[in-house]
N, C-alpha and C positions, 0 to 999 in steps of 0.2 A: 166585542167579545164573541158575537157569531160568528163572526167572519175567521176570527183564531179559530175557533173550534172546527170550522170546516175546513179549513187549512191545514187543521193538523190531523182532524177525525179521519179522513179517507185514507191519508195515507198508515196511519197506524192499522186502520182495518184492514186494508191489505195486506200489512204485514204479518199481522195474527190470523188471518184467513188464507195466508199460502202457506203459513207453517200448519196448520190444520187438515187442510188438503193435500199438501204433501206427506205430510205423516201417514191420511188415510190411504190414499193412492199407495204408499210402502204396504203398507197393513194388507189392505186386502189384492195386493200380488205377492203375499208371503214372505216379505223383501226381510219383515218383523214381525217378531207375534208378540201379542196383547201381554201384558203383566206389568209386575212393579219397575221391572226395569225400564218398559217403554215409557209409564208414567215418566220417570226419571230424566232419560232422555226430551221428555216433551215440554216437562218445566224447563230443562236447559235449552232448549230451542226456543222459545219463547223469551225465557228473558237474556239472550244474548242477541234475539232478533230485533224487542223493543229496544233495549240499550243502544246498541246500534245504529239503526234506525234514526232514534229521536237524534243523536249524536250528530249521524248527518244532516238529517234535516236542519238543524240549527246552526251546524260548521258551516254548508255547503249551499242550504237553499237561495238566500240570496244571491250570492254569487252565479250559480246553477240559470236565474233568470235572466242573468246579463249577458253571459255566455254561447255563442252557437259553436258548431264542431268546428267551423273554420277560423274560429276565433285565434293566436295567438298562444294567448291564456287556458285553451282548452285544457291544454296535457296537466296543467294545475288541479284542475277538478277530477283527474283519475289520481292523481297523488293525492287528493284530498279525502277519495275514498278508501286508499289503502291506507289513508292516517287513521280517519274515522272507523273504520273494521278494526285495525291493530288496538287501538286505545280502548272502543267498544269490547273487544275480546277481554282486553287487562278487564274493565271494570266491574264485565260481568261476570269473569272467574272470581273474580275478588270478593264482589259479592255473597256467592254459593259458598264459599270458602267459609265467611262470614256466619252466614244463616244456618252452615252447618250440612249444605246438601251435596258438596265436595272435602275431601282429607285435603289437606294442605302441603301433603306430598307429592313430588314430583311435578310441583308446580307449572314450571314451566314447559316440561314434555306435553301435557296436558293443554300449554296455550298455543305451543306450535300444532298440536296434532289438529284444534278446531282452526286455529287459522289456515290450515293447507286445506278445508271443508271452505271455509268462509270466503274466503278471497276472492277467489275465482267469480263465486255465484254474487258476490255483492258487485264486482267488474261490472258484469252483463248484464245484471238489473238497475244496479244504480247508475249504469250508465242509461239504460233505458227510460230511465225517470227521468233522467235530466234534458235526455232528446224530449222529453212527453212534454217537460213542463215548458221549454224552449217551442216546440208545435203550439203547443195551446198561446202562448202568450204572441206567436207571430200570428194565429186567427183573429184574437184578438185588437190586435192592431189591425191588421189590413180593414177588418169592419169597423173601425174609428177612424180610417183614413179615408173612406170610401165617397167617393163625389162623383157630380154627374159628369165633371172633363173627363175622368181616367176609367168609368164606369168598365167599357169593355176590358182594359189590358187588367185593373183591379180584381175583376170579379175572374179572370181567366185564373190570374194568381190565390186570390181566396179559394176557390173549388180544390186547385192542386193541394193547397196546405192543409185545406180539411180533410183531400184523399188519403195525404199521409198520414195526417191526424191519427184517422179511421183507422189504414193500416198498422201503425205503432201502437194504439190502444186494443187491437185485437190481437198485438201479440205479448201484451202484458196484461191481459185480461186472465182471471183465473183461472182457466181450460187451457188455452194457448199454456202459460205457463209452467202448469204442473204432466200437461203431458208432455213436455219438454222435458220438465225435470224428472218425471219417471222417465222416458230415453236413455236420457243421460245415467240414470243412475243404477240404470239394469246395467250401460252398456262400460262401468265405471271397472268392474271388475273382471269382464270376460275381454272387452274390448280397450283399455283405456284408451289407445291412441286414438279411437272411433269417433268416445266421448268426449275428447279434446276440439276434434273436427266439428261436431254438431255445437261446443260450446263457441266455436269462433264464427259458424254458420249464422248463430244466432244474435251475432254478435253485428256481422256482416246487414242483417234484415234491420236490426234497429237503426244502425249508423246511413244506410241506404235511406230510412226516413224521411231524416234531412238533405241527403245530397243534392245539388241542382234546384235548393230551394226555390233561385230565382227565375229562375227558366222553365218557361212553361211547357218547354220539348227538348227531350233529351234521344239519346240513339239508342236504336232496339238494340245493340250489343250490351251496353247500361241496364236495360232495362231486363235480358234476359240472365244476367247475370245474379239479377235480385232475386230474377222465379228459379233459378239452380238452388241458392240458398236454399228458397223457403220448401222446394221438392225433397232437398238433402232430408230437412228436417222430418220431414213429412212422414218420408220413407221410412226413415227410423222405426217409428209408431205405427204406420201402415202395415212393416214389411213387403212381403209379396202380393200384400191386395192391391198396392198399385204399382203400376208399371204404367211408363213414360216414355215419350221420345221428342226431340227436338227438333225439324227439319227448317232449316233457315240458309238460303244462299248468300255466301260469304259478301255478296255486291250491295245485299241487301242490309247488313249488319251497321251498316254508319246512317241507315234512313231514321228520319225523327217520328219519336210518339211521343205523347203524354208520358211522362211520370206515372208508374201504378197502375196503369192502363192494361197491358199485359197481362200485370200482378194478380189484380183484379178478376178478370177473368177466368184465371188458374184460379184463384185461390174458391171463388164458385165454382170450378167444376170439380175439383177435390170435396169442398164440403156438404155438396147437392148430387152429385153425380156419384162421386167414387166412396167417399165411406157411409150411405146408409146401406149400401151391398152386401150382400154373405156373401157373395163371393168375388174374385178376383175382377178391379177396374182398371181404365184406362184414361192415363191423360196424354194428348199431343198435341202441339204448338206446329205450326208450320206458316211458311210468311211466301208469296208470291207476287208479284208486280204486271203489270199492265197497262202503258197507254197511262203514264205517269198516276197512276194509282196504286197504293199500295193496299193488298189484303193479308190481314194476319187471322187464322184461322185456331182455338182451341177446342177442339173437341173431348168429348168425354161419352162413356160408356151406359149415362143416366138417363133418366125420363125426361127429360127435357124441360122446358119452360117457357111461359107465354112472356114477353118481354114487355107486353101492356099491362100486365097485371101487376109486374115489381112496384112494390109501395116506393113511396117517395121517400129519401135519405139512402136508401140502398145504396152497396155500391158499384152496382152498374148504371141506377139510376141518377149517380154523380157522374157517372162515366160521361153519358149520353147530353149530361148538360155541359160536360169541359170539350167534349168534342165538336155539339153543336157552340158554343164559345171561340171556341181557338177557330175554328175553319169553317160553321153556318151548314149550310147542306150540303156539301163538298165530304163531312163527313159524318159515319155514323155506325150504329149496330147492328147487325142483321141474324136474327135465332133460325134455325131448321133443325130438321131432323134426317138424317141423312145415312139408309142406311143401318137403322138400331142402334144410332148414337144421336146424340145431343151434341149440334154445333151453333158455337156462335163467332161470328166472324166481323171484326170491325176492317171497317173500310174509310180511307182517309188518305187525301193529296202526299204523295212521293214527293221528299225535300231530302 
């Protein structure tokens, strides 16, 4: 009976607490103002959300665990989201209908207009649930499989899966999310082809999660391809406080890194560097080579940081263990200051 309740308690609380916060996030950028009509709208957001919701979890979750993106069977579980949203939608107009908090008019104008709202946003989360629950359940395994034969190649692949873990849970975390969904939903009516772009960007970062599951090194072309996404996004929300640039030679684009490694990187110097600033920051990436070594260099416009002090779980402090794993002292992190910026630069064997 615990173990049901926590299985089903978190995800429900999620669900009532991003319709919460997305509502406030509308509210206070005037997106809405306060009254009986908002009330209004906030019961039907709620209970088309739980409806929903539950509907999948029960159609789709088992399934969902046996499932990876390269599965076959995948493409079934996005049909079975757009089953689960459609039927969800019937049941909980019906309901309102019922209880008396919808007219029974114009019925179905009324279910297409919420499903042209619903679809989309249940696509890229419920798919990102399903990447979440498929990460967690492959950590799980690799630490039930874990022995002293396979100890090094093991633990190289456990670090990775936790990295993405890490990253996929911090973009379905409720910050990550709603200022996503506030982007998207300033940029729904001034910009919609913008807001299309940022919903497939986001789209792109979850499914990147899993890619290259098994492979402990993938090519910095892959991998910058994931830090474009997550900049796109970024920018959105930042606008002009940050600015970017990419400097990487074309010979270099096929050399291997870590998975998330990159990512990683970027994604501390955007959240430490660039936005506690009032004013305008900077992120850049640049990659150079030497005497079969490769240096990839991100700097940022911030106060910098002691790299002894990162507590432990961190994730550079994962960084520093997958790197010393895969390659020993051959590779590793190096912080400075350089300049009035903040760099930090990993350094790791050219393959």
């Amino acid at each position: 009976m615990a173990k049901m309740k926590s299985k089903w308690g978190m995800p429900l609380l999620w669900i009532n607490l991003s319709i919460v916060l997305v509502y406030f996030v509308l509210l206070i950028s005037d997106q809405i103002t306060f009254g009986k009509s908002l009330l209004h709208m906030f019961v039907f957001a709620l209970i088309y959300a739980n409806i929903t919701g539950i509907l999948g979890m029960v159609a789709l979750g088992a399934v969902a665990r046996r499932l990876s993106l390269r599965d076959p069977l995948a493409p079934i579980l996005v049909l079975g989201v757009v089953i689960c949203v459609a039927a969800g939608c019937l049941v909980a107009q019906s309901l309102l209908i019922v209880i008396g908090f919808l007219p029974s008019q114009r019925f179905w104008f009324q279910y297409f207009q919420t499903l042209k709202l619903a679809m989309p946003l249940a696509l890229v989360f419920g798919f990102g649930a399903m990447v979440h629950g498929s990460l967690r359940q492959r950590v799980q395994t690799m630490q039930e499989k874990l022995s002293e034969k396979d100890a090094v190649v093991a633990r190289a692949q456990k670090l990775a899966a936790e990295a993405r873990l890490q990253s996929l849970e911090s973009r379905i975390q409720p910050h990550f999310l709603f200022n996503t969904l506030n982007s998207i939903s300033s940029l729904t009516a001034s910009n919609p082809q913008r807001a299309e772009q940022i919903v497939g960007r986001l789209a792109l970062l979850l499914r990147a999660s899993l890619d290259n599951s098994n492979q402990p090194l993938i090519s910095l072309r892959q991998e910058l391809d994931m830090v474009e996404s997550y900049l796109e996004i970024e920018s959105v929300r930042l606008g002009e406080k940050l600015k970017r640039s990419v400097v990487v030679p074309p010979e270099l684009l096929e050399a291997k890194v870590p998975p998330m490694s990159v990512q990683s990187l970027v994604e501390n110097a955007v959240k430490y560097g660039v936005t506690p600033q009032s004013g305008r920051g900077e992120v850049s990436i640049c990659a150079s080579s030497k005497e079969e070594t490769l240096y990839i260099e991100v700097r940022d416009t911030g106060p910098g940081f002691d790299l002894s002090k990162i507590p432990s779980g961190h994730g550079l402090d994962q960084l520093t263990q997958r790197l010393d794993t895969l390659f020993e002292s051959k590779a590793y992190l190096r912080v400075a200051q350089r300049g009035g910026n903040s760099t930090v630069e990993m350094i790791l064997p050219l393959s």
